[in-house]
C-alpha positions in Angstrom: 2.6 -9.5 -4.7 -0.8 -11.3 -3.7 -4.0 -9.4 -4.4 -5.1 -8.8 -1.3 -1.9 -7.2 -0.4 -1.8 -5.1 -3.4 -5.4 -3.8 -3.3 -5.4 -3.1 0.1 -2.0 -0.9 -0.3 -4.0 0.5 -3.2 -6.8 2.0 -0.8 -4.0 3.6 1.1 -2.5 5.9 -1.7 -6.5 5.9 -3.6 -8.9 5.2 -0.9 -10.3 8.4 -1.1 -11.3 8.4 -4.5 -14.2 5.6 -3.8 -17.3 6.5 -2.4 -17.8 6.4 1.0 -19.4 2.8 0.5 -16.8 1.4 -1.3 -13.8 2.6 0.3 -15.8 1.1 3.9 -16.4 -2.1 2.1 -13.1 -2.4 0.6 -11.4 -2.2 4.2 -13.4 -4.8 5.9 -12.8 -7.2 3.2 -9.3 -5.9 2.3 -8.0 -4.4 5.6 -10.5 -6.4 8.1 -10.2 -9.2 6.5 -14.1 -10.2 6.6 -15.6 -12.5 4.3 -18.6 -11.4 1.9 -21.0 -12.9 3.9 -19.4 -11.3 6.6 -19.7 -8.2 5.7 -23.4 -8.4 3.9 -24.4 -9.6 7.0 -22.7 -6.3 8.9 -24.3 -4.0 6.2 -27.4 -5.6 5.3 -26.7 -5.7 1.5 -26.8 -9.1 -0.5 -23.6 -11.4 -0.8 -23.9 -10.1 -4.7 -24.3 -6.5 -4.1 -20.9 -6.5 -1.5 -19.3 -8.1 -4.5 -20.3 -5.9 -7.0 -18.6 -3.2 -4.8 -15.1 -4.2 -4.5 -15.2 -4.9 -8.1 -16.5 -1.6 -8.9 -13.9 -0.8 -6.1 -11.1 -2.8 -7.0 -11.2 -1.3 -10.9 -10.7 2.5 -9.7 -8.1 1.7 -7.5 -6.5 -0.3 -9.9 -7.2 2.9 -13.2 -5.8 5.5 -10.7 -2.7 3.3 -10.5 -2.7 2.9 -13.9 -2.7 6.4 -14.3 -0.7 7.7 -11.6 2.0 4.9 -10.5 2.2 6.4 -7.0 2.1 2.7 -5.4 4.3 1.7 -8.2 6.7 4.4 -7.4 6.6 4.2 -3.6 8.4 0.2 -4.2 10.6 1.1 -6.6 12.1 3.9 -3.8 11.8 1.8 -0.8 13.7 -0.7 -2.8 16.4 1.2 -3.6 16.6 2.7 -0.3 16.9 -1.2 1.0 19.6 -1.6 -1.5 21.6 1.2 -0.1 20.8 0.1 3.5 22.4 -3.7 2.5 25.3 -1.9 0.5 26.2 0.4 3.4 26.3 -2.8 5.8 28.1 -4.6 3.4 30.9 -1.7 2.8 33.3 -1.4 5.2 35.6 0.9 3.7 33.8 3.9 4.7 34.8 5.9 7.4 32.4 5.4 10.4 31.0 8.8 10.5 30.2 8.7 6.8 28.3 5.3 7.4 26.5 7.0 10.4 25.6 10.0 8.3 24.4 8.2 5.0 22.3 5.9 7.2 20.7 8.8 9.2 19.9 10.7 5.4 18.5 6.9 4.4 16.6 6.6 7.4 14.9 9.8 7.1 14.0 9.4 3.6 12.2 6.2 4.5 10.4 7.6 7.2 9.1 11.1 4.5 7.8 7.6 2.6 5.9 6.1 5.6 3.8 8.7 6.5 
């Protein structure tokens, strides 16, 4: 998965963990997609200092994970709940009302994932 992907998936399960600073900088760079100019500009902070920050930034989202898995976790579910989506579409010896029932129980334990 590419970085910025990752880390910015990262600030939605540990976001609140950083300082108010961090987790602000981290989304314009991450979420926003602003450069560190960009952003130093915004905040009036050296190029440097804005750097500093998603490091600093970057390395407790990254020691929560560690730590925790949650992000880890959430993939390996909504993989498996992919997998079952492909199977049932792939299966057709089930009886249509089992299909229909086993996709409504899939489709509600993706959506307890999403919130």
């Amino acid at each position: 998965m590419e970085k910025n992907i990752k880390i910015s998936c990262l600030l939605s399960f540990y976001g609140d963990f950083l300082t108010d600073k961090q987790l602000e900088l981290m989304q314009l760079h991450y979420d926003d997609d602003l450069s560190l100019a960009e952003i130093a500009g915004r905040k009036g902070i050296t190029r440097q200092g804005v750097h500093d920050a998603l490091r600093r930034g970057e390395q407790v989202l990254e020691n929560y994970e560690s730590r925790l898995r949650l992000f880890e976790r959430y993939l390996a579910v909504k993989n498996s709940l992919d997998g079952m989506n492909e199977f049932l579409k792939d299966n057709t010896t089930l009886s249509a009302a089992a299909t229909e029932e086993l996709k409504a129980r899939l489709k509600e334990a993706a959506e307890i994932w999403e919130m």
